[in-house]
Backbone of each chain as ProteinMPNN parsed JSONL, in Angstrom:
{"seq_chain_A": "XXXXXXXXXXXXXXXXXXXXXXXXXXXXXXXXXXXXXXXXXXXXXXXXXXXXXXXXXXXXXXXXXXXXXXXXXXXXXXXXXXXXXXXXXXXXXXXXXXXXXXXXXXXXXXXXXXXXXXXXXXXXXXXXXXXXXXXXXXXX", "coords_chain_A": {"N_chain_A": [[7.022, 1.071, -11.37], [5.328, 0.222, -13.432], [3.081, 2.404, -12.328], [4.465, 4.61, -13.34], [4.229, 4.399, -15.881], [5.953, 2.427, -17.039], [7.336, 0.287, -18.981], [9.131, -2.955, -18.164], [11.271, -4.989, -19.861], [13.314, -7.545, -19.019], [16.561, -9.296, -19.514], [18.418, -12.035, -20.344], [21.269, -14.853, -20.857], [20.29, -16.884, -20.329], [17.74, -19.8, -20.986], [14.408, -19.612, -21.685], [13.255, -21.508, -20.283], [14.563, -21.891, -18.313], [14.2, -19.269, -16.714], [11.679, -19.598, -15.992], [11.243, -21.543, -14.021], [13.492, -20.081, -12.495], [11.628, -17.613, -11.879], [9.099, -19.161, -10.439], [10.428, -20.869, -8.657], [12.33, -18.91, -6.792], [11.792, -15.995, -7.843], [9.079, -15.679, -7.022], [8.997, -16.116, -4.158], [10.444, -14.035, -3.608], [9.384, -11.305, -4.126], [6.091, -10.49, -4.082], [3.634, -12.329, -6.108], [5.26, -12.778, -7.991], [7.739, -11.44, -10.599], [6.454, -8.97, -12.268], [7.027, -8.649, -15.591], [8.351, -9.306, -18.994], [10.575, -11.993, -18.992], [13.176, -11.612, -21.021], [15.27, -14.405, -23.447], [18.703, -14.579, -24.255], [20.19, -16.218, -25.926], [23.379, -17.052, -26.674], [24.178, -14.367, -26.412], [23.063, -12.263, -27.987], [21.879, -9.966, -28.903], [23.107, -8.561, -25.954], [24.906, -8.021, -27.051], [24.595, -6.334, -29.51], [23.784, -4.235, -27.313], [26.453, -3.38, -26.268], [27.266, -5.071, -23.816], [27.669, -8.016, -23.717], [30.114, -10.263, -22.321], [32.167, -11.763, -23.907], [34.325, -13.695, -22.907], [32.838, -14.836, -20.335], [30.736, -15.821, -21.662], [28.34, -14.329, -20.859], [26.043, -12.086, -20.029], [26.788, -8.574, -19.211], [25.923, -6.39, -16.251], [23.399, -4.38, -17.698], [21.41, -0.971, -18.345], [18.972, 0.386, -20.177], [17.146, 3.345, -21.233], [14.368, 3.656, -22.692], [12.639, 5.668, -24.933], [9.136, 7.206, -25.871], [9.64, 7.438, -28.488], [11.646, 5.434, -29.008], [13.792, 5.773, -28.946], [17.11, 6.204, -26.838], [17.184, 7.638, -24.289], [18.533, 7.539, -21.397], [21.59, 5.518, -20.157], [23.087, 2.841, -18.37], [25.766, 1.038, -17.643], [26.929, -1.75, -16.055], [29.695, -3.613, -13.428], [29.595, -7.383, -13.062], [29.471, -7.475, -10.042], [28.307, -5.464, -8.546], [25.147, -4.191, -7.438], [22.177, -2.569, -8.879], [20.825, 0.66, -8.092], [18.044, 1.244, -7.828], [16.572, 3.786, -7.243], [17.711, 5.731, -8.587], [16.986, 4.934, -11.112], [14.128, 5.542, -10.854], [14.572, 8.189, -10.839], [15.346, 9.293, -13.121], [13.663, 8.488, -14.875], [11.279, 10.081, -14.31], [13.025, 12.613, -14.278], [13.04, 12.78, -17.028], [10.585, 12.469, -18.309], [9.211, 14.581, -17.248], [10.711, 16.322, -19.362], [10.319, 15.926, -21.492], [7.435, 16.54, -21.305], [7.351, 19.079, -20.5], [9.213, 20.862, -21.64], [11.308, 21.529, -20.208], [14.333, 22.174, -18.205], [16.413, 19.6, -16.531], [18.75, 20.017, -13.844], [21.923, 18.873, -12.282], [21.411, 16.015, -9.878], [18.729, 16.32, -9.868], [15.147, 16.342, -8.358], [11.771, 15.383, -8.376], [9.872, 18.27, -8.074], [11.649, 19.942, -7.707], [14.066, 22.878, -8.619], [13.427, 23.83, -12.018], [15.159, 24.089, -15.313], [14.614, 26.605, -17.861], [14.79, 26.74, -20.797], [17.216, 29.422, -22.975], [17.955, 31.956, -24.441], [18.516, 34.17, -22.957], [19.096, 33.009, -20.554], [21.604, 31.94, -20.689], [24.625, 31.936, -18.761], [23.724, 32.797, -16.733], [22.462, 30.928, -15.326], [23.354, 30.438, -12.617], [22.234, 32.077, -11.062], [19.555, 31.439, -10.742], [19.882, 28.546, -10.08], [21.102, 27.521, -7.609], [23.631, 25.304, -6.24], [24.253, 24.019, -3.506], [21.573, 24.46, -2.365], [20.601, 22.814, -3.931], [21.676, 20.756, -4.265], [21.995, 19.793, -1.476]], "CA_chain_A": [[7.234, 1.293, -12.814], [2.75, 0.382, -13.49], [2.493, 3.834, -11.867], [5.303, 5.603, -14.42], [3.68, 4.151, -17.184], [7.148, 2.13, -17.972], [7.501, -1.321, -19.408], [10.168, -3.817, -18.312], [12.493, -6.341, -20.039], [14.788, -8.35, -18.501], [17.484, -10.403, -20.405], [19.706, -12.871, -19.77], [21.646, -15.278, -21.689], [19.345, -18.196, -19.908], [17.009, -19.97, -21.589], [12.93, -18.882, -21.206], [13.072, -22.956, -19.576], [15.204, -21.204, -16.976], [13.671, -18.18, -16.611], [9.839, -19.816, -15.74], [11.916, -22.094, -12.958], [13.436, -19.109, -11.364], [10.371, -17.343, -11.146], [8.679, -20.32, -9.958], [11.174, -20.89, -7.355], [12.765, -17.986, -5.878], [11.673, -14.478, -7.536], [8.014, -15.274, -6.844], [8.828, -15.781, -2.869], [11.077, -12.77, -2.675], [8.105, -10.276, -4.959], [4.548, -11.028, -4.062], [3.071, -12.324, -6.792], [6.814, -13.083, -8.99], [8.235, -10.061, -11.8], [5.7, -8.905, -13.407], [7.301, -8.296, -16.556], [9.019, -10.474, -19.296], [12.021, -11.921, -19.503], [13.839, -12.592, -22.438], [16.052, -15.157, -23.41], [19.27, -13.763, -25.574], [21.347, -17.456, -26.794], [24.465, -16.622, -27.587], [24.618, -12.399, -26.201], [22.67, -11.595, -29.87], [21.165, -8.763, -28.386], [23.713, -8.157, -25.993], [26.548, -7.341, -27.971], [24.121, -4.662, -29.744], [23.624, -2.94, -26.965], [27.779, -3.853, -25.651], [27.164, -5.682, -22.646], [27.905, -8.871, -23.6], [31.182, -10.44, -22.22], [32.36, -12.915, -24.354], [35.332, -14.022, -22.213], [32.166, -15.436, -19.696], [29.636, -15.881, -21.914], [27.269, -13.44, -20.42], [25.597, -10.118, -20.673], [26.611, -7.708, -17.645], [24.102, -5.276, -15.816], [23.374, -3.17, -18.816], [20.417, -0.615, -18.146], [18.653, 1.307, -20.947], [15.85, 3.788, -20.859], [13.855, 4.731, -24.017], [11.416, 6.551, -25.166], [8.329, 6.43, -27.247], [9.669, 7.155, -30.136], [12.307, 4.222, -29.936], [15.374, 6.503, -28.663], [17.674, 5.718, -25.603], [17.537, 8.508, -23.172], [20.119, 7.106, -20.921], [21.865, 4.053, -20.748], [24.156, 2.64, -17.308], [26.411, -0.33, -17.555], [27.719, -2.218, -14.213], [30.236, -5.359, -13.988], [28.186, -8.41, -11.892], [29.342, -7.785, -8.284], [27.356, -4.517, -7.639], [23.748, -4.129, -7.856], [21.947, -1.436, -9.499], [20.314, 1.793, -7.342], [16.625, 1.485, -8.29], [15.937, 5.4, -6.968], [18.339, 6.062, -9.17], [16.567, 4.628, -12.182], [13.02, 6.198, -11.361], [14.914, 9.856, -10.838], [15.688, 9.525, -14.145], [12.593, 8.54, -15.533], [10.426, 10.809, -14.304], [13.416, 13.934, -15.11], [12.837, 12.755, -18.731], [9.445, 12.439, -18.618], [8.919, 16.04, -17.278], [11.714, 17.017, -20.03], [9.445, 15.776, -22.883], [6.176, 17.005, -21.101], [7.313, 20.816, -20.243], [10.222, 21.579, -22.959], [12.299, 22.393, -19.085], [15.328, 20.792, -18.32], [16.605, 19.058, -15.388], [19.775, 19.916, -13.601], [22.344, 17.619, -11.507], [21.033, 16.409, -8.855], [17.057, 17.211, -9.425], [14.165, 15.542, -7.788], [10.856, 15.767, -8.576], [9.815, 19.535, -7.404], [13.413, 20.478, -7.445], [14.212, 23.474, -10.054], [13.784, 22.822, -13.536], [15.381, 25.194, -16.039], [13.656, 27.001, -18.951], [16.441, 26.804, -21.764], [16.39, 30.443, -23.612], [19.05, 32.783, -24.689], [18.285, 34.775, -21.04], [19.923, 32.226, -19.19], [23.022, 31.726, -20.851], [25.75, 32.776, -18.084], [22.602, 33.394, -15.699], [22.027, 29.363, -14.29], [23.598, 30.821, -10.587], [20.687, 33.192, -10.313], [18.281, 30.735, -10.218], [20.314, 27.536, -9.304], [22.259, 27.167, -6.435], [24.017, 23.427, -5.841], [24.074, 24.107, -2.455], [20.545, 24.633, -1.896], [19.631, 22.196, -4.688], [21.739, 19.091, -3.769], [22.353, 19.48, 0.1]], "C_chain_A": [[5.896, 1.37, -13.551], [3.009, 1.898, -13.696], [3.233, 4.734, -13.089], [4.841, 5.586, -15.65], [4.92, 3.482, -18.07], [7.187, 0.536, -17.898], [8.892, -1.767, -19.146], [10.66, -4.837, -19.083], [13.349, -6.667, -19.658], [15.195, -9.662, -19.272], [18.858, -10.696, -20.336], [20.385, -13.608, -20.981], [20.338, -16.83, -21.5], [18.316, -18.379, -20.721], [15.336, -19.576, -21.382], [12.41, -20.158, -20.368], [13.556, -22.238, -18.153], [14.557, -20.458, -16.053], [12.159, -18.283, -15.596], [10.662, -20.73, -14.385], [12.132, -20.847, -11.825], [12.51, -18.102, -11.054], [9.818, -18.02, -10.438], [9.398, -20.639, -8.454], [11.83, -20.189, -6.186], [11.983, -16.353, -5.848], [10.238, -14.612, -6.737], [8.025, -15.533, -4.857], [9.801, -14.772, -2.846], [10.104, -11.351, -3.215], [6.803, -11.188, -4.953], [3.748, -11.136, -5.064], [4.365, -12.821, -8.589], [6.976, -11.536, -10.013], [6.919, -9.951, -12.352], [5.868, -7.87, -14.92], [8.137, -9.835, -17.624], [9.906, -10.469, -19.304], [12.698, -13.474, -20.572], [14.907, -13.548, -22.283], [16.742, -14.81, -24.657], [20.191, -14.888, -25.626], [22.156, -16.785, -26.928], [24.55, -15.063, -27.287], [24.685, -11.931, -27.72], [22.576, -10.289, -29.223], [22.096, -7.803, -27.377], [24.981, -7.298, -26.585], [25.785, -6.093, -29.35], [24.093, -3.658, -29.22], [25.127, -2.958, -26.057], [27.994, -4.146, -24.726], [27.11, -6.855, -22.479], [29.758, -9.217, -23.444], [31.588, -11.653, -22.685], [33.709, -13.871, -23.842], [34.418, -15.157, -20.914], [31.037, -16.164, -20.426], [28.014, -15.238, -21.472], [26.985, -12.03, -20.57], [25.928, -9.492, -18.899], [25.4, -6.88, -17.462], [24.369, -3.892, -16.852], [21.96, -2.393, -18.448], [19.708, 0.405, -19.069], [17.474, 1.837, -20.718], [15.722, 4.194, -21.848], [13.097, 4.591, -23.986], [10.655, 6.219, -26.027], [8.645, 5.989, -28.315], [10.951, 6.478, -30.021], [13.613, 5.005, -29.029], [15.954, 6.423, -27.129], [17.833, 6.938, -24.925], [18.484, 8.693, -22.146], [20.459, 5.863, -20.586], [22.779, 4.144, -19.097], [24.769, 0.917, -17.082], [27.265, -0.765, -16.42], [28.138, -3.6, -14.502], [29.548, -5.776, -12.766], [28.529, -7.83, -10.65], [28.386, -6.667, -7.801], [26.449, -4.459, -8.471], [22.872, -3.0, -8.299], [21.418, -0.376, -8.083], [19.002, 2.274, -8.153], [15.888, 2.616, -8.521], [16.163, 5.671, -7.847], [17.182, 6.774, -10.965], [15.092, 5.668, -12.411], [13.554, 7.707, -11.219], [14.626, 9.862, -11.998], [14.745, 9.538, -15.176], [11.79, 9.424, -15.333], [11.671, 12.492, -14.524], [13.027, 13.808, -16.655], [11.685, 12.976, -18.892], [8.931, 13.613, -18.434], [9.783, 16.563, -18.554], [10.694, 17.381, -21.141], [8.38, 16.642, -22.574], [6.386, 18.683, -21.428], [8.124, 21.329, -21.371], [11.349, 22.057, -21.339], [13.474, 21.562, -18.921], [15.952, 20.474, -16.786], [17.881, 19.524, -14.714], [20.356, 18.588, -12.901], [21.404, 17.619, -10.226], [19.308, 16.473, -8.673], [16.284, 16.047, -9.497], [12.699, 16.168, -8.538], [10.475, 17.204, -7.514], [10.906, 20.358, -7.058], [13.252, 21.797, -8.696], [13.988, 22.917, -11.082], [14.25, 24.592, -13.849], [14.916, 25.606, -16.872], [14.974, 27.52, -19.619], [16.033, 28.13, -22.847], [17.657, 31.261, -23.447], [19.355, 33.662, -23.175], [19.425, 34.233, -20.292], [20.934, 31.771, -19.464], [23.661, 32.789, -20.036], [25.01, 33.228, -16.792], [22.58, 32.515, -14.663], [22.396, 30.024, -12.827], [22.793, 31.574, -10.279], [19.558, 32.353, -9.87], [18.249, 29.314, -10.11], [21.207, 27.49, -8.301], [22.307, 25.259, -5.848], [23.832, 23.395, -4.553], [22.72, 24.052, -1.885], [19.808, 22.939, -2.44], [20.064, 20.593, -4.325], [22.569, 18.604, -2.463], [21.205, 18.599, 0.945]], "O_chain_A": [[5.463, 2.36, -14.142], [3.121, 2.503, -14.761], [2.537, 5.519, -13.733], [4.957, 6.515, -16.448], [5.087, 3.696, -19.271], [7.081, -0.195, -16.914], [9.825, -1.192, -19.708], [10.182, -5.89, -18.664], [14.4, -6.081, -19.914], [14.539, -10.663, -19.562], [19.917, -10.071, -20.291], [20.176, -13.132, -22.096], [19.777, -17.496, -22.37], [17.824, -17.391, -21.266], [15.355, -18.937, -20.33], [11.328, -20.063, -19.789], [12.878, -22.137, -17.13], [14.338, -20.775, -14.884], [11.696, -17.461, -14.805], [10.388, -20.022, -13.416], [11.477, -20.59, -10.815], [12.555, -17.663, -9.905], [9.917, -17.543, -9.308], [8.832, -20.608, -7.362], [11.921, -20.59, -5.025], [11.665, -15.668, -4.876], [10.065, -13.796, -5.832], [7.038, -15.108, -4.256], [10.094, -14.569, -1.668], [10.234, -10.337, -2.529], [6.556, -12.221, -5.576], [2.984, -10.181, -5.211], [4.12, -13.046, -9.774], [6.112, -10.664, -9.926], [6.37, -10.916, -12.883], [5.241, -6.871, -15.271], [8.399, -10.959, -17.195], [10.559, -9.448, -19.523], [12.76, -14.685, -20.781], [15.49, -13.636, -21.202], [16.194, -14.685, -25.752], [21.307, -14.489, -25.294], [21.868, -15.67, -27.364], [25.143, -14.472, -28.19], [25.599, -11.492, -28.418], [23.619, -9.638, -29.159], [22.11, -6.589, -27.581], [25.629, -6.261, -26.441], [26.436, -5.225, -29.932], [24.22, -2.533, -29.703], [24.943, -2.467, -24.944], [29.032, -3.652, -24.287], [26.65, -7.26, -21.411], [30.589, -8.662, -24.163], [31.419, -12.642, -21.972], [34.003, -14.817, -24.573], [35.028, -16.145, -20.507], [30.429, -17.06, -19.841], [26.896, -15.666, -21.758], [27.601, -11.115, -21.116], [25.462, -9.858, -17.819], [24.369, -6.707, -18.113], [25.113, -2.911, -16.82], [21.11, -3.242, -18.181], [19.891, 1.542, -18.634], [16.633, 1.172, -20.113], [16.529, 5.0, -22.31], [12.474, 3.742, -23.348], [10.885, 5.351, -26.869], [8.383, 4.982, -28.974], [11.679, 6.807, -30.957], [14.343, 4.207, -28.443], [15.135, 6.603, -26.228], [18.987, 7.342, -25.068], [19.142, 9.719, -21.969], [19.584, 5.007, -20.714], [23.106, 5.239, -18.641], [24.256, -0.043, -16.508], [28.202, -0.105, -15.971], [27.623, -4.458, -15.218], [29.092, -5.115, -11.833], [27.487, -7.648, -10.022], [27.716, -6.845, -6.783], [26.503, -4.567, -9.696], [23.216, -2.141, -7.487], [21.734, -0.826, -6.982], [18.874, 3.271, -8.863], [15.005, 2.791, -9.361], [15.201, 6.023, -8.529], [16.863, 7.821, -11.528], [14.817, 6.319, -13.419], [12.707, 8.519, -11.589], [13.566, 10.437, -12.247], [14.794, 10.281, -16.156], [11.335, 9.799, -16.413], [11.086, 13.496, -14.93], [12.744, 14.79, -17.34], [11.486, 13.829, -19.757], [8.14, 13.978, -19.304], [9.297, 17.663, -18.816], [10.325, 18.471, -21.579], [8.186, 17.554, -23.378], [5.809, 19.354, -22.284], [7.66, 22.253, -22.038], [12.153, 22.972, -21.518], [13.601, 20.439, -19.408], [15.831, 21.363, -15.944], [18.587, 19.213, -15.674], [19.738, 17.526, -12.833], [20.842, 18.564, -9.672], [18.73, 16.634, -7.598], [16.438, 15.071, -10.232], [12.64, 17.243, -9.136], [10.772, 17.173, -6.32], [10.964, 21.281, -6.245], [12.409, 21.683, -9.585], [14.217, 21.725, -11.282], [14.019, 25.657, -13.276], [14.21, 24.641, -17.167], [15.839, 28.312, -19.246], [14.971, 28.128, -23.469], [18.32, 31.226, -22.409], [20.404, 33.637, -22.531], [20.34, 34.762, -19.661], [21.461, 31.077, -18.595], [23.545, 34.002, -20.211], [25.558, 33.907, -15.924], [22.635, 32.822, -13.472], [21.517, 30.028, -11.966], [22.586, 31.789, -9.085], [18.822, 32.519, -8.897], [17.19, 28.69, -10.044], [22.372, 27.378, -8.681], [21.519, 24.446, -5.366], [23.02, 22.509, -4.286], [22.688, 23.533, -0.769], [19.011, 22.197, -1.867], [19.344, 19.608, -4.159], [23.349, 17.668, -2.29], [21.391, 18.32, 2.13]]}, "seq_chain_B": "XXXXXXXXXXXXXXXXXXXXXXXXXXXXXXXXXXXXXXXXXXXXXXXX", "coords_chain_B": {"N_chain_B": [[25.088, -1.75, -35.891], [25.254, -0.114, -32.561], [24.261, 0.412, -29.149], [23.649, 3.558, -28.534], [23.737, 6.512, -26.604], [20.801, 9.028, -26.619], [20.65, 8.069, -29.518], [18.305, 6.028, -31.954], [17.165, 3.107, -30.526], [18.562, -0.422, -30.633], [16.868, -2.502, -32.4], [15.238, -5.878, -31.461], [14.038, -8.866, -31.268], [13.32, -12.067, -29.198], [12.95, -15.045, -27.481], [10.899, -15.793, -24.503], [9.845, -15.67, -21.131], [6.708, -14.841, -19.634], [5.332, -14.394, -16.647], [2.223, -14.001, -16.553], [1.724, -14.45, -19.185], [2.83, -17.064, -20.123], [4.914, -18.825, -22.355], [6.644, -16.717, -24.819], [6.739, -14.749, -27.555], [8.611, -11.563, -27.697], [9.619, -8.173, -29.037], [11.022, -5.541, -29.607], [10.825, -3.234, -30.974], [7.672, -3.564, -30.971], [6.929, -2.326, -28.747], [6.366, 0.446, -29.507], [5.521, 3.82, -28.483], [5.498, 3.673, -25.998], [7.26, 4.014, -22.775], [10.39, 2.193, -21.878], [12.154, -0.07, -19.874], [15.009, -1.68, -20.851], [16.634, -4.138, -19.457], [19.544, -5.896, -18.921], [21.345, -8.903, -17.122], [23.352, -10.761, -15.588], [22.19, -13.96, -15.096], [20.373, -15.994, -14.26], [19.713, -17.293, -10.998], [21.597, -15.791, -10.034], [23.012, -13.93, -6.837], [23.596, -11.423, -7.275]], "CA_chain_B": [[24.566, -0.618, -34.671], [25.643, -0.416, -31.277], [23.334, 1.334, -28.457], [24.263, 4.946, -27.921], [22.308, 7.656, -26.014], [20.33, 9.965, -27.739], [20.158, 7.306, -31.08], [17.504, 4.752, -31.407], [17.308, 1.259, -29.722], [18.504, -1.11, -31.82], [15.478, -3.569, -32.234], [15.598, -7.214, -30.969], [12.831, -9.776, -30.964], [13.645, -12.69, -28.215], [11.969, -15.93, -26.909], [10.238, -14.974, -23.572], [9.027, -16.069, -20.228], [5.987, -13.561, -18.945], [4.338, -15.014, -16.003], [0.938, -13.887, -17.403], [1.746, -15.025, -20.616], [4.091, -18.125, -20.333], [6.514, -18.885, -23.275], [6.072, -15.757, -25.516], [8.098, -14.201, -28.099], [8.874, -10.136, -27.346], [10.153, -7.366, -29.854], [11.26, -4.357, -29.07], [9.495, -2.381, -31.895], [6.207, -3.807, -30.274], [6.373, -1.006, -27.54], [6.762, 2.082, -29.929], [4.699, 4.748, -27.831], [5.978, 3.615, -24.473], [9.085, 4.392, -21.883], [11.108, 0.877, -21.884], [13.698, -0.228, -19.415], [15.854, -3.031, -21.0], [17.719, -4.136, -18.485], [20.458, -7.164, -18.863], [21.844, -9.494, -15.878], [24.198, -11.934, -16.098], [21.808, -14.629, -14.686], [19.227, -16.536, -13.494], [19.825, -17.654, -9.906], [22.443, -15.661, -9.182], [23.469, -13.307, -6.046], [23.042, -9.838, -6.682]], "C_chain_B": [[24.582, -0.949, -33.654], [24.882, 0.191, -30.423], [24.248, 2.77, -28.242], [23.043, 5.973, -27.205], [22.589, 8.324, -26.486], [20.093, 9.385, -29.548], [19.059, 6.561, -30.535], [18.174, 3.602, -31.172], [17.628, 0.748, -30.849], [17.618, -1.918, -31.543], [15.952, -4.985, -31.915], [14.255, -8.184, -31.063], [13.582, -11.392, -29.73], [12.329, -13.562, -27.825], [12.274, -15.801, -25.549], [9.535, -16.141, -22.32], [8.43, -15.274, -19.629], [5.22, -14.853, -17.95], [3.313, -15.393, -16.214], [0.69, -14.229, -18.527], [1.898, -16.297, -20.999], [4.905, -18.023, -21.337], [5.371, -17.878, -24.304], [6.972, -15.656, -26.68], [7.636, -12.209, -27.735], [9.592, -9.51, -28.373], [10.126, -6.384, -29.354], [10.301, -3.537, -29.694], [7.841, -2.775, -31.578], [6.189, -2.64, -29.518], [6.779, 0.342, -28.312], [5.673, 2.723, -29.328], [4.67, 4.617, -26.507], [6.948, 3.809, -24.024], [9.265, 3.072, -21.964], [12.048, 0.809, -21.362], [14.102, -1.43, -20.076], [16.63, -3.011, -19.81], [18.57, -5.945, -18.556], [20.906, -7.179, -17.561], [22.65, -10.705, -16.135], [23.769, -13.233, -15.768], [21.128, -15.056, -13.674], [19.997, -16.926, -12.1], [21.145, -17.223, -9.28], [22.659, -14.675, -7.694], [22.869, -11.993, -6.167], [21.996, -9.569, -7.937]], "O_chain_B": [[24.045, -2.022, -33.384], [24.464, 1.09, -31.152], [25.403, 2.825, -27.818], [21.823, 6.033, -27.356], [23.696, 8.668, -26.899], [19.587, 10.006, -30.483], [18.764, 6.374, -29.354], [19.3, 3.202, -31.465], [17.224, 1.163, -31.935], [17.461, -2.164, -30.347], [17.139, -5.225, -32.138], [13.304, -7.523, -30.644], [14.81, -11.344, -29.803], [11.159, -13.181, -27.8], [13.436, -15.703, -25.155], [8.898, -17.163, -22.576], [9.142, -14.628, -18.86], [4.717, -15.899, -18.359], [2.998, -16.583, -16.211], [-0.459, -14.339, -18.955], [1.318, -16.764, -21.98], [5.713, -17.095, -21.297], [4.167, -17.98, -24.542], [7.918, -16.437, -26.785], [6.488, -11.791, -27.583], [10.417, -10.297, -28.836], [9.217, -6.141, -28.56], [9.232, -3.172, -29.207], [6.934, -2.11, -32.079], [5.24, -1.889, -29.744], [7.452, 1.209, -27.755], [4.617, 2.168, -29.632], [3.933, 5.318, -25.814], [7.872, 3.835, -24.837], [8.193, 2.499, -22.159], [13.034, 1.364, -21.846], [13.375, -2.381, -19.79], [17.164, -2.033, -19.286], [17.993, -6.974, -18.205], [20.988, -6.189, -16.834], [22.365, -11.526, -17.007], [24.658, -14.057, -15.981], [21.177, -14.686, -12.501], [21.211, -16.798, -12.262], [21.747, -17.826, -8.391], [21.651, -15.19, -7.21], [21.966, -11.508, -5.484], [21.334, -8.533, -7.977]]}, "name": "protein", "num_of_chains": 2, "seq": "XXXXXXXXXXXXXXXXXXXXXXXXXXXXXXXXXXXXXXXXXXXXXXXXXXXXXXXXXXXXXXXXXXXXXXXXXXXXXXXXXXXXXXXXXXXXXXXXXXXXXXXXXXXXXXXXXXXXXXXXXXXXXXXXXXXXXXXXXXXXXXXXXXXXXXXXXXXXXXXXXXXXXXXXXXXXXXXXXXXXXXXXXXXX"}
């Protein structure tokens, strides 16, 4: 994430007492060196329940995942209930399609990897995309 | 205001544990000019 140029927060309902423990105790022997990012402490799912991922039936925030941008705006967002764990690839696909989006003005299709097609959005290519995407090629 | 994609973040400020830091406080509007994952978990010491 360093390398992407993207800042983490992680937030729980736990207190920041908590938080310095389980670093301390577990994350920093399973990540060399513990998270290196902060994590917040949200009392009460304040913060959750802005962004609707607090479950007030448990008292907790589920796996909510947002990605935004400089200027402040959520690019895309993926919410998961506790038992399954996120898909990390996932997350940097996504960052670096956005981040080319902003850079070039091109746009990403399903499916696209870094060096994969991009599209160039332009009256042309309305009704055209199968000329110069194929799914088959692009996400076999 | 609720989060939606394609609006802005709603802002948050939050008391903080940074390794490098120790007890902090964090705001969202602090990182205007950077990418930002928020990411929520339902807890410290759990499983997945």
């Amino acid at each position: 994430m360093k390398k992407l140029g993207v800042d983490v927060l992680a937030i729980s309902v736990d207190s920041k007492f908590s938080h310095k423990i389980w670093q301390e105790e577990e994350l920093s022997k399973m990540v060399d060196g513990g998270v290196p990012f902060p994590m917040l402490s949200d009392a009460g799912g304040r913060i959750g329940k802005l962004y609707g991922v607090y479950d007030e039936e448990n008292g907790v925030n589920i796996r909510g995942r947002f990605l935004i941008d400089p200027d402040g705006v959520i690019q895309a967002m993926e919410v998961m209930t506790p038992p399954v764990g996120r898909n990390f690839a996932e997350l940097i696909r996504q960052i670096k399609a956005y981040q080319h989006v902003i850079k070039t003005g091109e746009v990403c299709p399903a499916g696209w990897q870094p060096g994969k097609t991009t599209l160039k959005p332009s009256p042309d290519l309305v009704g055209k995309v199968w000329k110069v995407w194929k799914p088959d090629a692009e996400l076999g | 205001m609720t989060a939606t994609a394609g609006k802005a973040a709603p802002d948050f400020e939050a008391p903080a544990y940074d390794q490098s830091e120790g007890f902090t406080n964090v705001k969202l509007s602090d990182y205007k000019g950077k990418w930002v994952v928020v990411c929520f978990y339902p807890g410290d010491f759990t499983y997945v």
